[in-house]
Residue frames as qw, qx, qy, qz and C-alpha x, y, z in Angstrom:
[[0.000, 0.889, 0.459, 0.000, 0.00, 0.00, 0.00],
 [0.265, 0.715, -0.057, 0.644, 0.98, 3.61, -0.76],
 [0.300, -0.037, -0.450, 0.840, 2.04, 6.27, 1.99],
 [0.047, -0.589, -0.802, -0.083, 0.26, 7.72, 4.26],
 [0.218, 0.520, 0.070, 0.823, -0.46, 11.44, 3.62],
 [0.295, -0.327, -0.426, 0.791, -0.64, 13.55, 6.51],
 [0.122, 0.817, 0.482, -0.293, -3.80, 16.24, 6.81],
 [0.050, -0.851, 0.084, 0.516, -1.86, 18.94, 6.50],
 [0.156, -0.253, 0.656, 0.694, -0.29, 17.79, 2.96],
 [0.226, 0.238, 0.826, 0.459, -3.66, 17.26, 1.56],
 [0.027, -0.858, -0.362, 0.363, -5.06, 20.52, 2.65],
 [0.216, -0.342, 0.414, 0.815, -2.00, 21.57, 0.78],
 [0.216, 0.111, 0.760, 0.603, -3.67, 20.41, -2.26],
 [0.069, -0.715, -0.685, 0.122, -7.48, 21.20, -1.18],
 [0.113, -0.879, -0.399, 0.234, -6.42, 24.31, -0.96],
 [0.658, 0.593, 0.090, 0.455, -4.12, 24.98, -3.46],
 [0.488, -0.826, -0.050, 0.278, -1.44, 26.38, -0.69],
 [0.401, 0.889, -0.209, -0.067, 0.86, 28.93, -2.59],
 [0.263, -0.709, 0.645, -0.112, 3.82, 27.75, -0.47],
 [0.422, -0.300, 0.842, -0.152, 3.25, 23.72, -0.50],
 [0.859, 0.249, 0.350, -0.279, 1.20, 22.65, -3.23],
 [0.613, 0.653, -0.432, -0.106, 3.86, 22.00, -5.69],
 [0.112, -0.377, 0.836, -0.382, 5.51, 19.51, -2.82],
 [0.602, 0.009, 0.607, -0.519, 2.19, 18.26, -1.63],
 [0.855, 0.357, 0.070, -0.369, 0.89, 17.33, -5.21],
 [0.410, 0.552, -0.726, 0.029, 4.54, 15.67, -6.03],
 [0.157, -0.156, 0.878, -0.423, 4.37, 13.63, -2.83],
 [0.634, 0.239, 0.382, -0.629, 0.64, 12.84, -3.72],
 [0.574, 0.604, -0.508, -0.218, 1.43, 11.90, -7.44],
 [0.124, 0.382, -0.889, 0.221, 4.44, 9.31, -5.75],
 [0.486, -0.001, 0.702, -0.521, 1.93, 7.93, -3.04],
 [0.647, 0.292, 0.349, -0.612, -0.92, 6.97, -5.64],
 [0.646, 0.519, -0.451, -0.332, 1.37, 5.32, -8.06],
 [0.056, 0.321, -0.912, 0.251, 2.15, 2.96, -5.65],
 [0.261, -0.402, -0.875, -0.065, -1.72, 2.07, -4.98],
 [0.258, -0.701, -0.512, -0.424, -4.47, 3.43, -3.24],
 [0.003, -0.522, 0.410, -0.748, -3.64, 6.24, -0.21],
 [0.425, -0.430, -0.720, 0.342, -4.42, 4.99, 3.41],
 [0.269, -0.430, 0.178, -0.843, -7.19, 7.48, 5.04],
 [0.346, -0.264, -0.830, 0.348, -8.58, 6.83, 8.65],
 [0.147, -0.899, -0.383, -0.154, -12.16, 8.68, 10.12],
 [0.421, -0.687, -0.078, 0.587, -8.95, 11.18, 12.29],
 [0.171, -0.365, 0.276, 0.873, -7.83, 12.32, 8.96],
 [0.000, -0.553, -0.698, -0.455, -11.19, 12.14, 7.28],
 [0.378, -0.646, -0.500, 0.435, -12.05, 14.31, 10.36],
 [0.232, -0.600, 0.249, 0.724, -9.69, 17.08, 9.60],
 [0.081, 0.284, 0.618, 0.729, -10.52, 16.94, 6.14],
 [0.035, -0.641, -0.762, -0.083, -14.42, 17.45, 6.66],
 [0.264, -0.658, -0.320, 0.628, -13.86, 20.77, 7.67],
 [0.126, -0.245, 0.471, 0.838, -12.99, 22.02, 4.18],
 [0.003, 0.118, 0.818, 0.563, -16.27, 20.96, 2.53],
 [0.313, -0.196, 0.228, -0.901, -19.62, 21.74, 2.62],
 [0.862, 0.048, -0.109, -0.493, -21.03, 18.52, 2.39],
 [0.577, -0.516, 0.629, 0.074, -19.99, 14.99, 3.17],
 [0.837, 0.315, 0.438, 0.091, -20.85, 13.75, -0.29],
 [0.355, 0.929, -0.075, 0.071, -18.35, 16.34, -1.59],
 [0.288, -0.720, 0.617, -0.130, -15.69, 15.04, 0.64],
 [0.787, 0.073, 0.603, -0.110, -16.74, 11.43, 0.19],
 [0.663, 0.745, 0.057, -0.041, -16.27, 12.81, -3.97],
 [0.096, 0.883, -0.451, 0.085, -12.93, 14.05, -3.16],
 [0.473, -0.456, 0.727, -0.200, -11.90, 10.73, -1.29],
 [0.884, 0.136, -0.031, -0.445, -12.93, 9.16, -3.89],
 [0.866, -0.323, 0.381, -0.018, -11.76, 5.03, -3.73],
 [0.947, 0.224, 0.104, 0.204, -9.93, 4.83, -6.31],
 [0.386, 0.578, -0.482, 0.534, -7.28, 6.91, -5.44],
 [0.232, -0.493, 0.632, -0.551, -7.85, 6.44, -1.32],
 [0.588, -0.238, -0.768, -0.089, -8.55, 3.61, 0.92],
 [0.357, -0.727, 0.144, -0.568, -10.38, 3.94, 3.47],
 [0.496, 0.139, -0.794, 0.324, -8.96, 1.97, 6.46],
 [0.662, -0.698, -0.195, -0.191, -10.55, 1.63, 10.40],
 [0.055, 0.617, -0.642, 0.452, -8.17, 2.95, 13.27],
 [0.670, 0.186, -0.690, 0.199, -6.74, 0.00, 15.10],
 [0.701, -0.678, -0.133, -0.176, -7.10, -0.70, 18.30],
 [0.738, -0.318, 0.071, 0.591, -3.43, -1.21, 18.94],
 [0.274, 0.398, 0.054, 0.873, -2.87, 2.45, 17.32],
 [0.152, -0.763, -0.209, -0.592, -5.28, 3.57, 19.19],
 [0.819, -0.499, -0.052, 0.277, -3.17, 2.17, 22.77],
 [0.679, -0.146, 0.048, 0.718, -0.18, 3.40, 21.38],
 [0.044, 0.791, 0.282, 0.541, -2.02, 6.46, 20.53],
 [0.283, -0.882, -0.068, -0.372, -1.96, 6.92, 24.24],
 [0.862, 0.082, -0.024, 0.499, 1.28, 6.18, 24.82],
 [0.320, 0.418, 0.164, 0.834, 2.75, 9.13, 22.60],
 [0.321, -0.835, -0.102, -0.435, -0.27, 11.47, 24.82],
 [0.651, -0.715, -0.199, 0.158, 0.93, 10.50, 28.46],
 [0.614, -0.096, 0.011, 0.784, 5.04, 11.26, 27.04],
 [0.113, 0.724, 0.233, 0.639, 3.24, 14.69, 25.62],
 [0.519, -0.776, -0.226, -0.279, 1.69, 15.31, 28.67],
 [0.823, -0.349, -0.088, 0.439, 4.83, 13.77, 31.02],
 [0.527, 0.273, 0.243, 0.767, 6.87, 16.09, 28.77],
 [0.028, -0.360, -0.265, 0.894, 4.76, 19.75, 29.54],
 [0.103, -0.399, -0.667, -0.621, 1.92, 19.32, 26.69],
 [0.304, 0.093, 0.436, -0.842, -0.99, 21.62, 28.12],
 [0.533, -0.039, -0.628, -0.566, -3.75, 19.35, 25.51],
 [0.538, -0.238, 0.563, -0.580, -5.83, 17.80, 28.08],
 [0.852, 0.443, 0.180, -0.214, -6.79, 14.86, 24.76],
 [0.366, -0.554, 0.458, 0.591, -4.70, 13.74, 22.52],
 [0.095, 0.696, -0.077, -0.708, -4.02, 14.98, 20.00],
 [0.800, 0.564, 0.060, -0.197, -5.33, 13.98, 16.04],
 [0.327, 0.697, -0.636, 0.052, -1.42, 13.61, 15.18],
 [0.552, -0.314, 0.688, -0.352, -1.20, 11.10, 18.22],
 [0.795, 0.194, 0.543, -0.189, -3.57, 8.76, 16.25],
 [0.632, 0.720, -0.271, -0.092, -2.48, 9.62, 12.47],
 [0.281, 0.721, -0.633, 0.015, 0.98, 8.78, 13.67],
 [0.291, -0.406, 0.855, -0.139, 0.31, 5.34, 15.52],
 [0.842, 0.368, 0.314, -0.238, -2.19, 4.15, 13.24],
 [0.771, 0.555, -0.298, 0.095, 1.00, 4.39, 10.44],
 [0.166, -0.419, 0.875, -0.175, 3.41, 2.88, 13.06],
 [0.647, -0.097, 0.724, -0.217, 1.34, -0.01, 13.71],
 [0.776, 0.444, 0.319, -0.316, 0.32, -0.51, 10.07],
 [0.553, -0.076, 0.444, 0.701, 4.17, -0.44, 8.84],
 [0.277, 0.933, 0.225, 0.033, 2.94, 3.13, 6.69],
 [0.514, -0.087, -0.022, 0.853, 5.31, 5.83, 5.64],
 [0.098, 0.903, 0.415, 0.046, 3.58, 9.02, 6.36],
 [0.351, 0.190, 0.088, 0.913, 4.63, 12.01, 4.55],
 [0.313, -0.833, -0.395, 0.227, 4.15, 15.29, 6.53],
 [0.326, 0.686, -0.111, 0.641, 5.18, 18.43, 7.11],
 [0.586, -0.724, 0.164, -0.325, 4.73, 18.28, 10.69],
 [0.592, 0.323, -0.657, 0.338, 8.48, 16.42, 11.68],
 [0.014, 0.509, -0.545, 0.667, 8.94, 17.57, 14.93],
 [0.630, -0.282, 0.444, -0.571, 6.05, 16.22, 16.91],
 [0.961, 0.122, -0.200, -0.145, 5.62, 12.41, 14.47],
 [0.493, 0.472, -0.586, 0.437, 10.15, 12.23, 15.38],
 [0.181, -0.476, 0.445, -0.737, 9.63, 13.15, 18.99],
 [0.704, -0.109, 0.416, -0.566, 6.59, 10.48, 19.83],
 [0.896, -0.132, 0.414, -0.094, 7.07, 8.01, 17.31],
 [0.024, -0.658, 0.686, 0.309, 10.78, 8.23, 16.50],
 [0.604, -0.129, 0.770, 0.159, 10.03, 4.57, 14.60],
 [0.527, 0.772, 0.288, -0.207, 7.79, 6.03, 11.85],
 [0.462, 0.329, 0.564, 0.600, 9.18, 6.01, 8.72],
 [0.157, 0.815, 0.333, -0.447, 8.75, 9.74, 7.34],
 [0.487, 0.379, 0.322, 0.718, 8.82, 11.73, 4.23],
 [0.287, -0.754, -0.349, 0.477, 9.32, 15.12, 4.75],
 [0.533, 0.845, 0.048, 0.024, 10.59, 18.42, 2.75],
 [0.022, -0.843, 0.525, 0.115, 13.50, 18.29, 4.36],
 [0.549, 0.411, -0.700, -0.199, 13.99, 14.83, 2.94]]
């Protein structure tokens, strides 16, 4: 299965960001020639916010470029994991946090998830596999 693409790179595209869509849609392009994109309801979530409608999102997701996948119960344990070290660590998020789950659902599922967010996916789950811009 293809990488998995990280909210914030496919908002790039959604929203044709001036700065990142010429990254985001290269890294998108790579992912989908490899098969069908892993999405999970945390980064359907964060999508949904862009549309006005779920059958417009549901249009946009459409299956043959994404799959949709169900968050694991062992991502979602090691979800809180990554929260308590946030939290141990000085995080003021009283929840944790949509990144939490994005990033142990593609640990546990052997994913490579390409992101622009490094700092916090390195920091909690320093096994993840990552594409990033800085390489």
């Amino acid at each position: 299965m293809s990488p998995m693409l990280d909210t914030n790179v496919l908002l790039d595209i959604l929203t044709a960001d001036p700065k990142w869509l010429a990254w985001s849609t290269a890294q998108f392009r790579r992912a989908s020639a490899e098969g069908p994109i892993p999405v999970n309801p945390i980064l359907y979530a964060e999508l949904a916010a862009g549309f006005d409608s779920r059958a417009e999102l549901d249009h946009w997701l459409r299956p043959t470029l994404f799959k949709r996948l169900p968050l694991p119960y062992e991502a979602g344990f090691l979800a809180s994991r990554a929260f308590l070290e946030y939290r141990r660590s000085g995080g003021a998020k009283i929840s944790p946090l949509p990144d939490f789950y994005i990033g142990a659902h593609a640990e546990t599922a052997g994913f490579t998830l390409v992101t622009r967010d490094v700092a916090r996916y390195r920091t909690y789950f320093p096994k993840l596999k990552l594409i990033t811009p800085a390489g």
